[in-house]
C-alpha positions in Angstrom: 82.1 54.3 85.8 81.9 57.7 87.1 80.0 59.8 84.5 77.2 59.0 82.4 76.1 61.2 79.6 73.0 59.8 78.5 71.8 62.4 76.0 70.1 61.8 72.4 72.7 61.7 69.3 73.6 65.1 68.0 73.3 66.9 71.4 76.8 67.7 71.8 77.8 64.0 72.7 81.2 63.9 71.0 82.1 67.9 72.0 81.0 66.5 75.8 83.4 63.4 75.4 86.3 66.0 74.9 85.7 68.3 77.5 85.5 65.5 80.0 88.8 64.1 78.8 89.7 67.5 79.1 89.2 67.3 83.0 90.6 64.2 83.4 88.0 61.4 82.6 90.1 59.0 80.8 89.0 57.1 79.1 85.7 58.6 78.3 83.7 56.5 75.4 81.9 57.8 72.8 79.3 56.1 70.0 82.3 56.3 67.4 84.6 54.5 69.9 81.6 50.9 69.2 83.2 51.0 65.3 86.5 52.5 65.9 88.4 51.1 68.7 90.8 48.8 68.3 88.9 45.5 69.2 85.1 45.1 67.0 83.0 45.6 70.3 80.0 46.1 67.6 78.9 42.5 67.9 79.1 43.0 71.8 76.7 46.1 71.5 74.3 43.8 68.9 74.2 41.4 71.7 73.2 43.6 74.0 70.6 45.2 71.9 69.0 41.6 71.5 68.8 40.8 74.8 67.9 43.6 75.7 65.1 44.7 74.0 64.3 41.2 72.1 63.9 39.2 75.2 63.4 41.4 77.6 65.9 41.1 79.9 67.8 44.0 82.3 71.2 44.8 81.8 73.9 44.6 84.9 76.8 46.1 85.1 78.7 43.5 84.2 77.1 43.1 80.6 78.6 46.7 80.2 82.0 46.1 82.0 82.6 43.9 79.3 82.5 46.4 76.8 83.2 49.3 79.1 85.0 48.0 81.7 88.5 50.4 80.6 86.3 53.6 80.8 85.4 55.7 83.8 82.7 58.2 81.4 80.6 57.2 78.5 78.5 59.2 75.9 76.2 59.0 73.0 75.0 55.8 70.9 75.2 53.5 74.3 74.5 55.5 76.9 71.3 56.8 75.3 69.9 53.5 73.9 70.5 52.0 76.9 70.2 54.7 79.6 67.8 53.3 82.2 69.6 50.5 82.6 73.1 52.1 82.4 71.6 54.5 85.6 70.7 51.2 87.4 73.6 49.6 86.6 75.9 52.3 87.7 74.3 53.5 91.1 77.5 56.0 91.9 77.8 57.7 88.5 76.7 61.4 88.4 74.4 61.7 85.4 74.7 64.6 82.5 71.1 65.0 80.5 72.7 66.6 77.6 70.4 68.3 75.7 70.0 71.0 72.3 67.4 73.7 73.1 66.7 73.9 69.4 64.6 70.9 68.9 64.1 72.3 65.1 67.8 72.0 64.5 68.5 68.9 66.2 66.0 67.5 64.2 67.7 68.7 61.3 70.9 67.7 62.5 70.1 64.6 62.9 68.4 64.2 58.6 71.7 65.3 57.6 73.9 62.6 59.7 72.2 59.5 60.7 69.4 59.6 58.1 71.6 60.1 55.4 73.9 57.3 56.8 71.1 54.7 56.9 70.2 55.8 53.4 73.6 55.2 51.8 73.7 52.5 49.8 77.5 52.5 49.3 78.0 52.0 52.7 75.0 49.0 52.5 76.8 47.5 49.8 80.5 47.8 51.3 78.5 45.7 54.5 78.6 42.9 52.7 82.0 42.7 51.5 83.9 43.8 54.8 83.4 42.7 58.0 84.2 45.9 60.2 81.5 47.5 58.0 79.1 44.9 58.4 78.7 44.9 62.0 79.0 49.1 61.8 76.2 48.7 59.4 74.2 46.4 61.9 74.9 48.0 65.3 74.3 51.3 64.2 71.5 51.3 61.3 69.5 47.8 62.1 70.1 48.0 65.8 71.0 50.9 68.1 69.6 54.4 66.5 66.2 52.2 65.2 65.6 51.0 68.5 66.1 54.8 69.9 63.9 56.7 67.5 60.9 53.5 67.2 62.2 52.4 63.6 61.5 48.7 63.5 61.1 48.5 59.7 64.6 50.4 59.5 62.8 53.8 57.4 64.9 55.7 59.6 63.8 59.1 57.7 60.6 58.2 58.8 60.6 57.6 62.4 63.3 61.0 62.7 60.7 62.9 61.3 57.9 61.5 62.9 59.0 60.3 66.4 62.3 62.6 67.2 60.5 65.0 69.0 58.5 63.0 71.2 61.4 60.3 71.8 63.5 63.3 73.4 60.3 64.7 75.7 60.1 60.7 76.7 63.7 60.2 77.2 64.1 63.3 79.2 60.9 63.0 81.6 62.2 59.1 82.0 66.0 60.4 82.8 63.9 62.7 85.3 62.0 60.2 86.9 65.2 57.6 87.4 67.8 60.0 88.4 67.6 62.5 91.9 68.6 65.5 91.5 71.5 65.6 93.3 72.7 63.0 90.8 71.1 64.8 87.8 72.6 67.8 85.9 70.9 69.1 82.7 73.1 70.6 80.3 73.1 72.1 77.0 76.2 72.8 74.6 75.5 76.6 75.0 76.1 76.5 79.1 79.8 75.4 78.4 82.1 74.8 81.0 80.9 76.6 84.6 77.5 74.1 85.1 79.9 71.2 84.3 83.0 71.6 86.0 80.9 72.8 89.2 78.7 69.4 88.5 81.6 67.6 88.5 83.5 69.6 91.4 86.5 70.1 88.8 88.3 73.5 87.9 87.0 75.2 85.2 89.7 74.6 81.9 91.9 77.9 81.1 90.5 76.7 77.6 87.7 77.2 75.2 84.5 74.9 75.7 85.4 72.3 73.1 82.8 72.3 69.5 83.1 68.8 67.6 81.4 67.1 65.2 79.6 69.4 63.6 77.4 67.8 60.4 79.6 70.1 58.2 83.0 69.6 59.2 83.4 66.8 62.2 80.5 64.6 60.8 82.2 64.6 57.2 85.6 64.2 58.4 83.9 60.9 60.6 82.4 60.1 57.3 85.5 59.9 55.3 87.3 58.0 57.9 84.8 55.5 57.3 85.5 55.7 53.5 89.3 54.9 54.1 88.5 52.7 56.5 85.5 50.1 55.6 84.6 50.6 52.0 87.9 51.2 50.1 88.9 47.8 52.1 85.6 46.6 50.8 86.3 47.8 47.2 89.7 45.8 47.7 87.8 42.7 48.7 85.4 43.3 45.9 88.6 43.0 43.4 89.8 40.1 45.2 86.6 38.2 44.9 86.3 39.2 40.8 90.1 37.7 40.4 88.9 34.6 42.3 85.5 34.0 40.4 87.4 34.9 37.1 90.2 32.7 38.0 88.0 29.7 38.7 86.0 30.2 35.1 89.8 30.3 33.2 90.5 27.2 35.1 87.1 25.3 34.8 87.7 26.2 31.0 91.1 24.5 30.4 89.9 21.7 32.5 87.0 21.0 30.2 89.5 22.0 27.1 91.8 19.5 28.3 88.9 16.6 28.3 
């Protein structure tokens, strides 16, 4: 592990993840990378959350090398919920605070993606009828952004609007107090390439700084992959399971016909 990006969601985590693939850090994870890689790892990250911050015990590196163990960079939804101990874990890795000066807007940013996703009750329903979309459901709305933003009783609309600000002062002054600043850079999407690449002692790219993910256009594109992926398959199971049940009633009929 040689970069960690331990920034809050919707600070330029998935625009980051580009750029450093961009200078070579392959294979840099990302939140999305928990629900879409090819192997589940959301149970791994539910497990993690559990012991974690259910029993109280510290994370080594090799509770992350099993999930991370093929990537040498890592941002968003992991390396923010569990930063301190990612920074302990990882004693070598240089350390990107990635942040958005416009508190007002991330805050908004973050109603109009994660809120909205914890308040969709398609994607609650298609939980239980596909299992990829179950543990999506679990690691990312019961576990990893509730833990972050002090949701315990899952109203995530709630805690954005009344704990987002404070949980980004607190997870900044605590990234500040566990990192020296040799180790430490402090970045915002708007600085672009020249802080980075000279952070990371790499060339700057003959390229334009990378822009993902927005909530308009990379969030909804993220959003419909989800569609295609979990709850039309969940819609399909749903059909499956109607045949079955309705299959079962026909045949439980003639059988008692038949008596």
């Amino acid at each position: 592990m040689q970069v960690l990006c331990v920034g809050l969601p919707r600070s330029g985590t998935e625009s980051l993840q580009k750029a450093l693939l961009q200078l070579g850090y392959d294979h840099t994870y990302h939140g999305w990378d928990i629900v879409y890689d090819t192997e589940c790892h959301s149970p791994g990250w539910v497990a993690l959350a559990r012991k974690r911050f259910y029993r109280g015990e510290t994370l080594t590196a090799s509770d992350f090398d099993a999930l991370l163990g093929h990537a040498v960079a890592v941002t968003d939804a992991a390396a923010s919920v569990f930063a301190s101990d990612m920074v302990a874990a990882y004693p070598n890795a240089k350390v990107i605070l990635n942040v958005r000066g416009d508190v007002e807007a991330w805050e908004k940013s973050l109603v109009k993606t994660l809120v909205k996703a914890n308040e969709s009750w398609g994607f609650w329903i298609a939980s239980w009828l596909d299992r990829e979309c179950f543990w999506a459901w679990h690691v990312y709305e019961r576990f990893l952004w509730p833990l972050l933003f002090r949701a315990p009783d899952g109203d995530m609309a709630g805690a954005v609007r009344r704990n987002a600000k404070w949980v980004q002062r607190e997870h900044c002054a605590m990234i500040r107090g566990l990192v020296p600043p040799e180790r430490l850079l402090e970045w915002d999407i708007e600085d672009g390439w020249g802080p980075l690449c000279a952070f990371l002692d790499k060339p700057i790219p003959d390229v334009p700084f990378p822009h993902a993910n927005a909530a308009s256009s990379g969030w909804k594109a993220r959003e419909e992959q989800c569609n295609k992926r979990w709850v039309d398959q969940a819609f399909v199971n749903l059909i499956l399971i109607l045949f079955a049940v309705f299959g079962s009633a026909v045949a439980a009929r003639v059988f008692l016909f038949q008596r």
